[in-house]
C-alpha positions as CSV (number, residue, x, y, z in Angstrom):
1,X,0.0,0.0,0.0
2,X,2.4,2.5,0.5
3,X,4.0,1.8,-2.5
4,X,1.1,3.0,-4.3
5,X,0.1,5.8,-1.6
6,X,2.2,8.9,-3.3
7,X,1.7,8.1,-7.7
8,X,1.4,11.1,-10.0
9,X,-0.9,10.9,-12.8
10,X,1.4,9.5,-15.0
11,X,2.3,6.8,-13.0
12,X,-1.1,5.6,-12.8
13,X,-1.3,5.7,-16.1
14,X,1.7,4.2,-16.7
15,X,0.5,1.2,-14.3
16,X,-2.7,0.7,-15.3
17,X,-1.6,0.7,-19.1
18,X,0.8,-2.0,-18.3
19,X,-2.0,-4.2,-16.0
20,X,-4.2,-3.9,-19.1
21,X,-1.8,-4.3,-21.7
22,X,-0.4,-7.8,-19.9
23,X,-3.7,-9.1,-19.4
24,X,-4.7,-8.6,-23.3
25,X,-1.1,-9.9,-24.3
26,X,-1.7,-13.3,-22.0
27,X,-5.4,-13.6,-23.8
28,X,-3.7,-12.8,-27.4
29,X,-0.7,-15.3,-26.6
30,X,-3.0,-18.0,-25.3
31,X,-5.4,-17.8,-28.1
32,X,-2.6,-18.3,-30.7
33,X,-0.9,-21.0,-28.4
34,X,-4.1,-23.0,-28.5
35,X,-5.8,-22.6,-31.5
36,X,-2.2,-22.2,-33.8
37,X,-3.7,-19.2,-34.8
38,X,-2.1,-18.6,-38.3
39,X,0.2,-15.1,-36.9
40,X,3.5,-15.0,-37.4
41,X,5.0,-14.2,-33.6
42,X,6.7,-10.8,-35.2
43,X,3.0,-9.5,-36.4
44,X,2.0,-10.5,-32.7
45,X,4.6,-8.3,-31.4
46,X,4.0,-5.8,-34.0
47,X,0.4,-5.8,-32.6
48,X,1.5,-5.7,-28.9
49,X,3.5,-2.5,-29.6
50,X,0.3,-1.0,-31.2
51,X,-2.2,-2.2,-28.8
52,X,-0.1,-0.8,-25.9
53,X,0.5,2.6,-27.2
54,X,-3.4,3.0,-28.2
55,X,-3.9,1.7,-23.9
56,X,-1.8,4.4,-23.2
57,X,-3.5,7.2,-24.2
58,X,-6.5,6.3,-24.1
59,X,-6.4,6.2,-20.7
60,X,-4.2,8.6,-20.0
61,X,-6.9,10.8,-21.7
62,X,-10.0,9.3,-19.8
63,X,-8.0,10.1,-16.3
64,X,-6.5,13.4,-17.1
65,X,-9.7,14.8,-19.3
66,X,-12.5,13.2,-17.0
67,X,-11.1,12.6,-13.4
68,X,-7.9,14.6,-12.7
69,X,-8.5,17.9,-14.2
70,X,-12.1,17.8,-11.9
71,X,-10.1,17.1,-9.1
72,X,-7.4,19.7,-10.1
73,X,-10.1,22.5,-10.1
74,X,-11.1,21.7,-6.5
75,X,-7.7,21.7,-5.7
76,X,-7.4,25.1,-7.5
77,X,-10.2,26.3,-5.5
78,X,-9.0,25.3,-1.9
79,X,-5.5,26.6,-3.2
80,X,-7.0,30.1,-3.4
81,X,-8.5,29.6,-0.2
82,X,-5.4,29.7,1.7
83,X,-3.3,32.6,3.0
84,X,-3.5,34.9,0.1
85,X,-1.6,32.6,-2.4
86,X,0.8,34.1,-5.7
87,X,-2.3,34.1,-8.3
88,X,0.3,33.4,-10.9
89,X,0.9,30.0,-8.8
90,X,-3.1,29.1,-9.5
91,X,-2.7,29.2,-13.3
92,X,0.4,26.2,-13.1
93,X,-0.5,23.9,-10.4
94,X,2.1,20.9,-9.6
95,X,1.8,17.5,-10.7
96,X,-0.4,16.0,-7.7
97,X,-0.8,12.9,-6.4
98,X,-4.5,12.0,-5.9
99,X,-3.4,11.0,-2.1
100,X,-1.4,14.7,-2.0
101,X,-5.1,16.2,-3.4
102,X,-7.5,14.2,-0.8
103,X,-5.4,15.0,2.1
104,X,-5.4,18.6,1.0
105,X,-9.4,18.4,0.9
106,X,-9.4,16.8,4.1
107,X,-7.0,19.5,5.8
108,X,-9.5,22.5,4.2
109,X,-12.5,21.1,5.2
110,X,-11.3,20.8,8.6
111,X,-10.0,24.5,9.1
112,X,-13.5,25.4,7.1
113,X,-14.8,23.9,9.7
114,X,-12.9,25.2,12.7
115,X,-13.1,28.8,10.8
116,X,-17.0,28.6,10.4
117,X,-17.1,27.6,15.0
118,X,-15.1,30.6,15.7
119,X,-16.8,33.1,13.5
120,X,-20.1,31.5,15.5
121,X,-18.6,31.7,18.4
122,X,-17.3,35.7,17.9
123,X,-21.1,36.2,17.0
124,X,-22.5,35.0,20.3
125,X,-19.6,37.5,22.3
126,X,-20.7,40.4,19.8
127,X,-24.4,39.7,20.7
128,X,-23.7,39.3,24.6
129,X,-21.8,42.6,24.2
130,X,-23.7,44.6,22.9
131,X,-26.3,43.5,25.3
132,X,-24.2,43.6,28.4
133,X,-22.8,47.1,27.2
134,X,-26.3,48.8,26.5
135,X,-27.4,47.4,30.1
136,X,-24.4,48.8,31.6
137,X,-25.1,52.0,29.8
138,X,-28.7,52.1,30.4
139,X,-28.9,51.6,34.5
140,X,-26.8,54.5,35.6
141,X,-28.6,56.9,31.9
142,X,-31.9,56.1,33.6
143,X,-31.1,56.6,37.1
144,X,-29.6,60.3,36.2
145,X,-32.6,60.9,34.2
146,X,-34.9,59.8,37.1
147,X,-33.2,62.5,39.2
148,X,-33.0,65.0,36.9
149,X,-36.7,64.9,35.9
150,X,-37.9,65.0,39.4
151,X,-35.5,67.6,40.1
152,X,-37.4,69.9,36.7
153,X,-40.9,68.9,38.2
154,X,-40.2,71.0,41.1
155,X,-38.1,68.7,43.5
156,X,-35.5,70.8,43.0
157,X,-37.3,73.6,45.4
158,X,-37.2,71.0,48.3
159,X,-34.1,71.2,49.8
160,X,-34.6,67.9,52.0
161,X,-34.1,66.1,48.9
162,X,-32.3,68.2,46.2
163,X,-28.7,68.4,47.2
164,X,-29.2,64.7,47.8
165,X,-30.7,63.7,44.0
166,X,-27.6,66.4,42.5
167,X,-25.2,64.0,44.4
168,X,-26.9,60.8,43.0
169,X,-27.0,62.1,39.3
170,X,-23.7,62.8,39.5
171,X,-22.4,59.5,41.4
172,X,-24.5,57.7,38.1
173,X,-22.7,60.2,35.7
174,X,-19.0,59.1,37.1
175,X,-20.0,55.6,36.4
176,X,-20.6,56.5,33.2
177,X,-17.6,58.1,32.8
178,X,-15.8,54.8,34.5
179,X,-17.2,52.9,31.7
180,X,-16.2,55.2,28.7
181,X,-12.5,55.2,30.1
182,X,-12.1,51.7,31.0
183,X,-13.2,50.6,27.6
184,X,-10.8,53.2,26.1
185,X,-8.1,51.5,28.1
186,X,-9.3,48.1,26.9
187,X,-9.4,49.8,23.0
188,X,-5.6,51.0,23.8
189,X,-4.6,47.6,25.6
190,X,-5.5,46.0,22.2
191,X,-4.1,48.4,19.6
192,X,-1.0,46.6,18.3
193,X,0.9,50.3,18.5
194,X,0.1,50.3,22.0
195,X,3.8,50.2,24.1
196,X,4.4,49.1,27.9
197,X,6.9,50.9,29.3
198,X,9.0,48.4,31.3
199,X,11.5,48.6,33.8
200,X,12.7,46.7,37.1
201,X,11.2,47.1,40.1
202,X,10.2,45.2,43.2
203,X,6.8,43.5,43.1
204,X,5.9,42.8,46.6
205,X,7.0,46.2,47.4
206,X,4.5,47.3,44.9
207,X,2.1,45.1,46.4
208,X,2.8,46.9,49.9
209,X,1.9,50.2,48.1
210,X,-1.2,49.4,47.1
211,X,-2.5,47.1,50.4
212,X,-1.4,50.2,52.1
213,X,-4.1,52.5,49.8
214,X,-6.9,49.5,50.3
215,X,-6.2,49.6,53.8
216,X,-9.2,51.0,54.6
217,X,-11.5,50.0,52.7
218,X,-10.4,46.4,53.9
219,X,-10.9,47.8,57.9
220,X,-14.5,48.6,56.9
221,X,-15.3,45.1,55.8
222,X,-13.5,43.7,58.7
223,X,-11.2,42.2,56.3
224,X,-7.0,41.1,56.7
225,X,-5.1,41.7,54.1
226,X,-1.6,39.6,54.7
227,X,1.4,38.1,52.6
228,X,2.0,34.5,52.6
229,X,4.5,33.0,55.3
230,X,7.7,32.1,53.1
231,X,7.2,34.5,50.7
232,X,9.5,37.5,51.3
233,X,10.8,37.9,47.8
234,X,13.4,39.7,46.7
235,X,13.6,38.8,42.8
236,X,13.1,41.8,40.8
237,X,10.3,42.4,38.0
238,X,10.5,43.6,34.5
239,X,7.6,44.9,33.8
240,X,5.3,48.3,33.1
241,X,5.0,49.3,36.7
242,X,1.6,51.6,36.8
243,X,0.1,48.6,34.3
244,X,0.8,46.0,37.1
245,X,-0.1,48.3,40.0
246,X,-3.5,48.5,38.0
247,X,-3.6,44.6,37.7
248,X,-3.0,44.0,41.3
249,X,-5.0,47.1,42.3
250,X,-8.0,45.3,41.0
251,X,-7.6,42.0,41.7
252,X,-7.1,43.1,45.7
253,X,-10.3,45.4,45.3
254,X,-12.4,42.1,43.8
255,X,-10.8,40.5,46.8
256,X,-12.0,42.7,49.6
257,X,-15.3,43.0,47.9
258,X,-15.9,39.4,47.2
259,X,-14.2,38.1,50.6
260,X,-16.2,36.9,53.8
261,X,-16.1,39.3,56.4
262,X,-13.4,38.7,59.0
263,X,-11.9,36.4,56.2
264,X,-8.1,36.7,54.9
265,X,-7.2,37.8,51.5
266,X,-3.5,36.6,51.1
267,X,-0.6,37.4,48.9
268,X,2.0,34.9,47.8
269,X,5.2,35.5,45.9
270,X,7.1,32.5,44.1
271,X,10.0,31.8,41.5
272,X,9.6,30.1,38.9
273,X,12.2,29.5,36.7
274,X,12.7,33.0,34.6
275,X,9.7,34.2,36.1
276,X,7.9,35.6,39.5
277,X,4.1,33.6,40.0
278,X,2.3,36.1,41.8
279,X,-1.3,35.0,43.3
280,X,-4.3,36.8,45.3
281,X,-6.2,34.9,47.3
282,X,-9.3,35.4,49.2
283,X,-11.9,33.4,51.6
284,X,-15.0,34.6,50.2
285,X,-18.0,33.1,48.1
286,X,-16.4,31.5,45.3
287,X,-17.2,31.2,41.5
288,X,-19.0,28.2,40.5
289,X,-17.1,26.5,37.5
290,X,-19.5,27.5,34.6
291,X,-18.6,31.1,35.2
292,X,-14.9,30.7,35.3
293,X,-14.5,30.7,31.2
294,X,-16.6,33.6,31.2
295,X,-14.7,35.6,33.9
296,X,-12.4,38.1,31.7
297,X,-15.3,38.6,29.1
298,X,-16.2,42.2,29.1
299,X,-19.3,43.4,31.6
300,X,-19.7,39.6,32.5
301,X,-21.0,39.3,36.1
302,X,-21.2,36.0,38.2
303,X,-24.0,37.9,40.2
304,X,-25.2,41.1,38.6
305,X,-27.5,41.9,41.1
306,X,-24.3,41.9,43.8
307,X,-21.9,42.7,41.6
308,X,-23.4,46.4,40.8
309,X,-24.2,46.9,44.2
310,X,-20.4,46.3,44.8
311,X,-19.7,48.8,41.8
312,X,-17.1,49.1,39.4
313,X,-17.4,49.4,35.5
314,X,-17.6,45.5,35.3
315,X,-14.3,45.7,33.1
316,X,-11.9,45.2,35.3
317,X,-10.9,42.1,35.2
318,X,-10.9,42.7,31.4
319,X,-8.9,44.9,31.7
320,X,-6.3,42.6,33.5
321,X,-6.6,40.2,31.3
322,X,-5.7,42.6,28.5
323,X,-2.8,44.1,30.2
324,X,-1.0,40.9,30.9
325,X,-1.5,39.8,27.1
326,X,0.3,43.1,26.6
327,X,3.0,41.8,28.8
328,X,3.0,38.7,26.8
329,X,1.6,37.4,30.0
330,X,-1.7,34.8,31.0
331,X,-3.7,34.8,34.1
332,X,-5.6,31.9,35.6
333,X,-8.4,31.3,38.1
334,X,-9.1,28.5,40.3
335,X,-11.9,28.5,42.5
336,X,-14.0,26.7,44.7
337,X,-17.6,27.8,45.8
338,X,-17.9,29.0,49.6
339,X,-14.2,28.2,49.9
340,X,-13.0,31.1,48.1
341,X,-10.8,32.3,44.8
342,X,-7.4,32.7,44.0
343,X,-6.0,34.6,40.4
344,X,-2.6,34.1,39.4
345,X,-0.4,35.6,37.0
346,X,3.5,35.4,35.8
347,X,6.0,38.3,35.5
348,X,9.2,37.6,33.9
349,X,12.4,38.6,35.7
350,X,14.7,41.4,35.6
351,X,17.7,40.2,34.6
């Protein structure tokens, strides 16, 4: 079989010319054998000589006219398919085995295929966008419209409630405005001209920083904020510093805000290899597994209900997710419902 796996056109000619031509010369030769057939044996090779040049082409025409110039113009066709192919290259194809042509098919059909789930699968996130987006949009619009009406109808005369609706329309209106510039951020993060200013610096010091700004906000939910026992590290990062202190920034907010009351959020530091494995943990409610994919999509919530009571643009773990990429960097997730949720990230090393 594998012998005859990889045969041009002409070689299947050539073959099948032979098979036939054999099998006519043993029914010639036995006829004249057997019968004394009155032939002299030059004429009979005179005729053999004849009879296998007429095989020839004749079916060297009925494959190449009928069958392999068919298959040539499919194999044109998914030629022009691929990645923006020399035209000129179309009009001269190479010799092909029929193997070299069905394997080709096969390949095409299969990255048709895997071309035709993602396209499907960018429509459902364009869909879920645009939804998630005009919600977004539309809760704190109608909640500053609200106020502002009622405020026009005469509300604004009563000052028991006035100063108080001015202040709500304009807490909706910076939400709004939290929105437009995390998606500009997002819009930047994915430009390819967009450049990360690196340099070296510490990362747990960094990490002090910012548990030092969140310290509050931590107090008022009763909530420790500590660094992992064996993990005073002193390998350097390099890396765009205000980029990562916007990473961990919001991955220790989503902590606090997520975390059980009088529960820990924890820090840990390790080297690995060429790079620093930094992870946030917390003790709080968890993420069930069927929202873990979903997790760095765009306004996706696990609870929306909670999750805008929380606050926050609902980007910001997009927004992580898109910096690290610019880093040439992944984040993971692992979680465990009413356990709690740690994210994880790498960071290569200065060197």
């Amino acid at each position: 079989m594998v012998l005859f796996k990889n045969l041009s056109i002409r070689q299947i000619v050539s073959y099948t010319t032979i098979l036939v031509w054999l099998v006519q010369m043993a029914i010639m030769f036995s006829l004249w054998f057997f019968f004394d057939l009155d032939v002299s044996l030059s004429w009979l090779f005179l005729i053999a000589a004849g009879t296998f040049a007429i095989f020839y082409f004749t079916i060297a025409y009925i494959l190449e006219q009928l069958i392999f110039r068919k298959v040539k113009l499919i194999y044109k066709f998914i030629s022009h398919t691929k990645a923006n192919p020399d035209k000129s290259k179309l009009k001269s194809l190479p010799t092909l085995s029929i193997d070299n042509v069905s394997e080709d098919v096969v390949d095409w059909a299969e990255r048709k295929e895997e071309e035709l789930e993602a396209m499907k699968s960018l429509e459902t996130y364009r869909k879920n966008f645009v939804g998630n987006i005009s919600h977004e949009l539309k809760t704190p619009l109608f909640s500053i419209q609200g106020y502002l009406h009622t405020l026009l109808d005469g509300a604004i005369y009563d000052e028991e409630i006035n100063v108080d609706y001015v202040r709500r329309a304009a807490k909706n209106a910076q939400r709004l405005g939290n929105i437009v510039d995390d998606l500009e951020k997002i819009n930047k993060l994915e430009d390819e001209s967009f450049v990360i200013e690196k340099m070296s610096f510490s990362v747990r010091d960094l990490a002090k920083e910012i548990v030092g700004d969140l310290k509050k906000m931590a107090e008022k939910k009763e909530i420790n904020i500590k660094f992992k026992e064996g993990a005073a590290l002193t390998s350097m990062v390099w890396a765009d510093k205000e980029a990562i202190r916007q990473v961990l920034s919001n991955l220790i907010v989503n902590a606090i805000k997520y975390g059980s009351q009088n529960g820990d959020v924890t820090l840990s530091f390790y080297e690995v290899e060429s790079k620093i494995l930094i992870e946030v943990s917390d003790s709080g409610i968890g993420i069930e597994e069927k929202h873990l994919k979903h997790l760095f999509d765009r306004f996706y919530r696990v609870k929306s209900s909670r999750s805008r009571a929380e606050g926050g643009s609902g980007l910001g773990l997009s927004i992580v997710k898109h910096t690290l990429e610019a880093h040439g960097e992944k984040i993971f997730v692992r979680s465990t419902p009413d356990v709690g949720t740690t994210f994880g990230f790498t960071l290569p090393k200065s060197k």
